[in-house]
C-alpha positions in Angstrom: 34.0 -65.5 -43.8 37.0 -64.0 -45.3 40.8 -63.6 -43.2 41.5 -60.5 -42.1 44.5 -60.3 -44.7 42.3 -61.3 -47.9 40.0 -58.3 -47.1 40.4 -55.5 -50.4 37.8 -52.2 -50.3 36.9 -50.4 -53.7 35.0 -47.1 -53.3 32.3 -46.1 -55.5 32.2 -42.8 -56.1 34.6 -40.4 -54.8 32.8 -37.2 -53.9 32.8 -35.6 -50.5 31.2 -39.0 -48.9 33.1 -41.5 -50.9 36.4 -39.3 -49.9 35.9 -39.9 -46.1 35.0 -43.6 -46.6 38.2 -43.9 -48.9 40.9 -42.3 -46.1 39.1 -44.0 -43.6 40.5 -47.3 -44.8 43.0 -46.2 -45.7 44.6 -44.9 -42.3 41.6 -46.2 -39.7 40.7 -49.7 -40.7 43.4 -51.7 -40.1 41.3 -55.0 -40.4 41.1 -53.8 -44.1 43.2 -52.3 -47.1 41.8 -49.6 -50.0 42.7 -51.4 -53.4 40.6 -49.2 -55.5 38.4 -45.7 -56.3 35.5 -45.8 -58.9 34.0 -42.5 -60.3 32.7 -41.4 -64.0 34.7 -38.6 -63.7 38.5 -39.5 -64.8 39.9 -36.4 -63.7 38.5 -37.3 -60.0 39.0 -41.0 -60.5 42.9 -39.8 -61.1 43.3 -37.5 -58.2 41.8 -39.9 -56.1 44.1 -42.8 -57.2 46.8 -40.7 -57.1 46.4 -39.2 -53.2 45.3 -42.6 -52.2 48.2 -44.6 -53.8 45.2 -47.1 -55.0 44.1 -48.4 -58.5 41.4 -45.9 -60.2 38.5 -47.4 -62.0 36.2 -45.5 -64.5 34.5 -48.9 -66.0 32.3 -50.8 -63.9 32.2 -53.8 -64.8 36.9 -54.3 -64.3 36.5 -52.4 -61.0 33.3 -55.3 -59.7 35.5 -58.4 -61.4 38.5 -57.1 -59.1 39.6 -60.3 -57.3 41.0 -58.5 -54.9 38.5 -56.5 -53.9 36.0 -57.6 -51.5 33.9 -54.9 -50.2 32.6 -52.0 -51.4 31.4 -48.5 -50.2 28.6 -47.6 -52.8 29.0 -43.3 -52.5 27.5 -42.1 -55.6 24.8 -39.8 -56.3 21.6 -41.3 -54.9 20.0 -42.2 -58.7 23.2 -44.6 -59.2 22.6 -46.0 -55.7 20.6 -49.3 -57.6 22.8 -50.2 -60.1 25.8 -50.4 -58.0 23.9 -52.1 -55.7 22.9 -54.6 -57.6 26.0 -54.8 -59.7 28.2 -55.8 -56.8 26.0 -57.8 -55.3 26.0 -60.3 -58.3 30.0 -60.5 -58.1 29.4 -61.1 -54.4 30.9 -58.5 -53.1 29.9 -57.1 -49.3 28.3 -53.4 -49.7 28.2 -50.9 -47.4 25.4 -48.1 -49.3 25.4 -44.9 -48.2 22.3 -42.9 -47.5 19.6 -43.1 -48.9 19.2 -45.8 -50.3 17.7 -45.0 -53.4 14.8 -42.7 -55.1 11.8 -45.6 -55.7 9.9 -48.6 -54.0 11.0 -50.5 -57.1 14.8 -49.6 -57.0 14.9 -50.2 -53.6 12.8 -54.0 -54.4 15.7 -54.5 -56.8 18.3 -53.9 -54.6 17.0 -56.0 -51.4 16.4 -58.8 -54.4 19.9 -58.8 -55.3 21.4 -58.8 -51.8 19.1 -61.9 -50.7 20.0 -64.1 -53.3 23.5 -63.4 -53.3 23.9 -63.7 -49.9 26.2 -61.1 -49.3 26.3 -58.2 -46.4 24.5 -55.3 -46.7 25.2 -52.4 -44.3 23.1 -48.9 -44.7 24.6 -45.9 -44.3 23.6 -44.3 -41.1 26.1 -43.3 -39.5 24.5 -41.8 -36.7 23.7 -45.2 -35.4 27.3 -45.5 -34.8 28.1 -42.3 -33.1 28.9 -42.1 -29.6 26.7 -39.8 -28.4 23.5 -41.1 -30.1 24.6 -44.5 -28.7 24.4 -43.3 -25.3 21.2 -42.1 -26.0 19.9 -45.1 -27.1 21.1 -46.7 -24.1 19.5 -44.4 -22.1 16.4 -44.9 -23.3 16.4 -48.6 -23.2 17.4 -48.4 -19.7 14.0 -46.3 -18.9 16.0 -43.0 -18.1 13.2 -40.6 -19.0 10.2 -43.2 -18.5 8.4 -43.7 -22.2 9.2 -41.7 -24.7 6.5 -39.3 -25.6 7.7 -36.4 -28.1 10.4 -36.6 -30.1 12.4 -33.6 -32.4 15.3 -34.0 -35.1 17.1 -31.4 -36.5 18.8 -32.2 -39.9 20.3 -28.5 -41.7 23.4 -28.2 -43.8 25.1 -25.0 -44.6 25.5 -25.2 -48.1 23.2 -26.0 -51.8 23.2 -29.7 -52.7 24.5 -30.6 -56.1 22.2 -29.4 -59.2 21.6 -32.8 -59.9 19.4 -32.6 -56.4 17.5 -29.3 -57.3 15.3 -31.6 -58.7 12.7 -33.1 -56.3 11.5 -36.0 -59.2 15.3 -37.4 -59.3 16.5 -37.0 -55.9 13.4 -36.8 -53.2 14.2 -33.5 -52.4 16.3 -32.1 -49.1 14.2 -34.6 -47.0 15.5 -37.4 -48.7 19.2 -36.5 -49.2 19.5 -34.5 -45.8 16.4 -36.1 -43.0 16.5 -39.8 -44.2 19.5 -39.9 -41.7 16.8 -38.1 -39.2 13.9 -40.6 -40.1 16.2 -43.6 -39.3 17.0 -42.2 -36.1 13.5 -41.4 -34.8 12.6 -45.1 -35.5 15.8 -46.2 -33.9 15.3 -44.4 -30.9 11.8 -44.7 -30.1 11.7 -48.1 -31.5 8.3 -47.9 -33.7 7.2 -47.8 -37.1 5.6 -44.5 -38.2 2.3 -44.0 -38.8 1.3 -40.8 -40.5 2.8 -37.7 -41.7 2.4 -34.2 -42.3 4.7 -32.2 -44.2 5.1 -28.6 -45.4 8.4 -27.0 -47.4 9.0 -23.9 -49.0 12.1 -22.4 -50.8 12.5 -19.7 -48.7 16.4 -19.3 -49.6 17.1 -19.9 -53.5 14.6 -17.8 -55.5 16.7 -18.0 -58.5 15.8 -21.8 -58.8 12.3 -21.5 -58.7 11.6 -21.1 -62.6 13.9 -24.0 -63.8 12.4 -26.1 -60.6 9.6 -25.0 -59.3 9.3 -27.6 -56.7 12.9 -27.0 -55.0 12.4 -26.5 -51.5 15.3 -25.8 -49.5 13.2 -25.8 -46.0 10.8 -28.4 -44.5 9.0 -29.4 -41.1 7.7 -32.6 -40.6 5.0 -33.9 -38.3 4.3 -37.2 -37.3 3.1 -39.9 -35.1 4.3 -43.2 -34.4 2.2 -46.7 -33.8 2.8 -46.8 -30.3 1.2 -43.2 -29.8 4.1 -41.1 -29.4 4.7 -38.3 -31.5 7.3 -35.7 -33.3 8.9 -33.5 -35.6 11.4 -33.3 -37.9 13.3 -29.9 -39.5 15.2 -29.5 -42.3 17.0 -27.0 -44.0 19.5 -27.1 -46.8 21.3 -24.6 -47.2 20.9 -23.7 -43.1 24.6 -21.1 -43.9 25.3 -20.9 -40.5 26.7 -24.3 -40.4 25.8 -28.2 -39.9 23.2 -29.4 -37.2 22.0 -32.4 -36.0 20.5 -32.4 -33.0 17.4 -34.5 -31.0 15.5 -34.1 -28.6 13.3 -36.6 -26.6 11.2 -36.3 -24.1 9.7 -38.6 -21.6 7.4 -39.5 -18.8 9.9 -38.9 -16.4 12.6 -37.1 -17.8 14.2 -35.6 -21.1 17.0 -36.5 -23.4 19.0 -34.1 -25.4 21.5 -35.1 -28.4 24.4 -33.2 -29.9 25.4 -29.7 -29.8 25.3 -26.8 -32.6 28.4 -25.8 -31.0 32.3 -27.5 -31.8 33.6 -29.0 -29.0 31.0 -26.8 -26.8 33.2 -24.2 -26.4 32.0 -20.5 -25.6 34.7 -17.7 -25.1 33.5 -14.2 -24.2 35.2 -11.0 -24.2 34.1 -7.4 -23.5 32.8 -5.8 -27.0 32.4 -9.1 -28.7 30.0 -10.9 -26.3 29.9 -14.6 -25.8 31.2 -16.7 -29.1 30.3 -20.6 -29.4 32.6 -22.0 -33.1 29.7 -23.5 -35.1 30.1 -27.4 -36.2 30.8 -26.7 -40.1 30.7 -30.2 -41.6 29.4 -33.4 -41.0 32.8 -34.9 -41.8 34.2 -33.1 -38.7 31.4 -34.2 -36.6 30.7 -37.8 -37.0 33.8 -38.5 -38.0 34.3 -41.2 -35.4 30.9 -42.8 -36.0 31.9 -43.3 -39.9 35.5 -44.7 -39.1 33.3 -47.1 -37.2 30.6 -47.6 -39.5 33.6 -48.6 -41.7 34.7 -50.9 -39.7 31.8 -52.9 -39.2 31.3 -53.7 -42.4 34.8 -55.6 -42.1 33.8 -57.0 -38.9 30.5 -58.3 -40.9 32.7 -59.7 -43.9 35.5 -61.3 -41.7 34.0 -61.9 -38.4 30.5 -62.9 -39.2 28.9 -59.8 -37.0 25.3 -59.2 -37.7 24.7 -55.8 -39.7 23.2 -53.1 -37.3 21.9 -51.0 -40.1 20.2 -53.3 -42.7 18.4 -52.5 -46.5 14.9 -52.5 -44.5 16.3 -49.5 -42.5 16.9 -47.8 -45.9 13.9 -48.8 -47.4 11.8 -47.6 -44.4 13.6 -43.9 -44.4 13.1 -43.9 -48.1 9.0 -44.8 -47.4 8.5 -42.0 -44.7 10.5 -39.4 -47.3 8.3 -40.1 -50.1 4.9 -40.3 -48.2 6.1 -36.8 -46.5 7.3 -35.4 -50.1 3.8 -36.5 -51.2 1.6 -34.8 -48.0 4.4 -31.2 -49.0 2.4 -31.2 -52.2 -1.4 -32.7 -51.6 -1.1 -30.6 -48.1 -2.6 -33.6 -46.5 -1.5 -35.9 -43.9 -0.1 -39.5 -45.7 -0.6 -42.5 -44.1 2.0 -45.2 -44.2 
């Protein structure tokens, strides 16, 4: 284990995601200092450097033999996820991989591979694990709150396109991988079994002009499944949703039911004569789970200086990554996919 003091963070890749992890550390992890941002782009890498007062890497390989960095926060584009991955986990570096995890079976093989022999910490993005609300949740459940879990409903939207790069389903899994991976982990982590079929169906219902250049865009999907110990669900999402973010679940039981999150900010609703009741929409995930990724942050210092177990592992992303592809494959067979 490493002293607090000796504890240096790189970021790699410094888009929207990367951006939170980077000012995290740099104002909320006081267990840890930013040395460094890595990006292709120089022009971000520059900006980056420059806002953070860090170093700015655009080469790999000077960025990884650091020796005073640590840590990383892998926060690239999902089909960079493996070679990062595996990259710092040969210069032993502690990883903490944003979701998901990658696009293959085989990438993802690689990637546990190179963590295991290198012996070094591996946390998995999923930050809702760490969010207060969802904690509760889980707490509740485990204390028998609502009896046994029977039926189970995610919601996972965002208001806005993904990157091009994501249009296509072959190189990024499709909205169900870069959006509902986060809402696959949680249905397992909640109701505490493995999945065992599912049945998908996604249109583009919202981006006609994509269709010719990729016909198998979809930018809307529901998800059906059941779970090995007989209880069942759904998953729905949507990307762009344009009315704002939402991630809500719902779970009922034998005795009871569970709801989690709100569509509203803060769950305010004003009304006024002529304009009705109002509820301000959550807008961005970085607004909402902010909290649960300043402490997502922090445990992967408390994993790399204090020896804590992490509570998100690579077979957490490599089981969301499963349950995306076999529902990617039942959207376009139209048949249920066992896992």
């Amino acid at each position: 284990m490493l002293s607090i003091e000796a504890c240096g963070v790189a970021v790699l890749g410094i888009g929207r995601a990367g951006m939170v992890h980077a000012r995290n550390f740099v104002e909320s992890v006081p267990m840890a200092k930013l040395v460094a941002v890595y990006d292709v782009e120089k022009e971000r890498v520059e900006a980056a450097a420059g806002e953070l007062g860090v170093k700015g890497y655009t080469d790999l390989e000077k960025v990884l033999g650091d020796p005073t960095i640590d840590a990383v926060v892998v926060a690239a584009p999902t089909f960079a996820h493996r070679d990062l991955v595996v990259a710092a986990a040969k210069e032993k570096k502690a990883i903490l991989c944003e979701k998901p995890l990658t696009l293959t079976p085989e990438e993802a093989e690689d990637m546990r591979r190179a963590v295991e022999e290198n012996g070094v910490v591996f946390v998995m993005g999923f930050m809702r694990r760490y969010d207060a609300s969802f904690m509760r949740a889980k707490e509740l459940l485990e204390n028998g709150e609502i009896g046994d879990p029977l039926i189970i409903r995610s919601v996972g939207k965002g208001p806005s396109l993904p990157p091009r790069w994501a249009w296509d389903v072959k190189k990024s899994n499709g909205v169900l991988g870069e959006v509902n991976s986060h809402d696959f982990d949680t249905v397992y982590w909640l109701m505490g079994s493995e999945y065992s079929w599912v049945y998908a169906r996604g249109k583009n219902m919202r981006c006609g002009d994509l269709r010719e250049e990729f016909p198998d865009f979809y930018d809307h999907a529901v998800v059906m499944f059941e779970l090995e110990n007989g209880s069942m669900g759904t998953v729905e999402g949507a990307c762009p949703s344009e009315y704002g973010y939402d991630a809500r679940v719902e779970i009922q039981g034998t005795k009871g039911v569970i709801f989690i999150g709100d569509i509203a900010e803060h769950g305010v609703t004003v009304c006024s004569k002529g304009k009705g009741a109002a509820r301000p929409l959550v807008q961005s995930w970085r607004t909402l789970f902010r909290e649960a990724y300043i402490r997502e942050d922090r445990h992967l210092i408390e994993c790399l200086t204090g020896g804590a177990k992490p509570r998100t592992t690579v077979e957490d992303g490599v089981r969301a990554l499963k349950v995306v592809r076999a529902a990617n494959r039942s959207l376009s067979t139209g048949e249920a996919v066992y896992l």
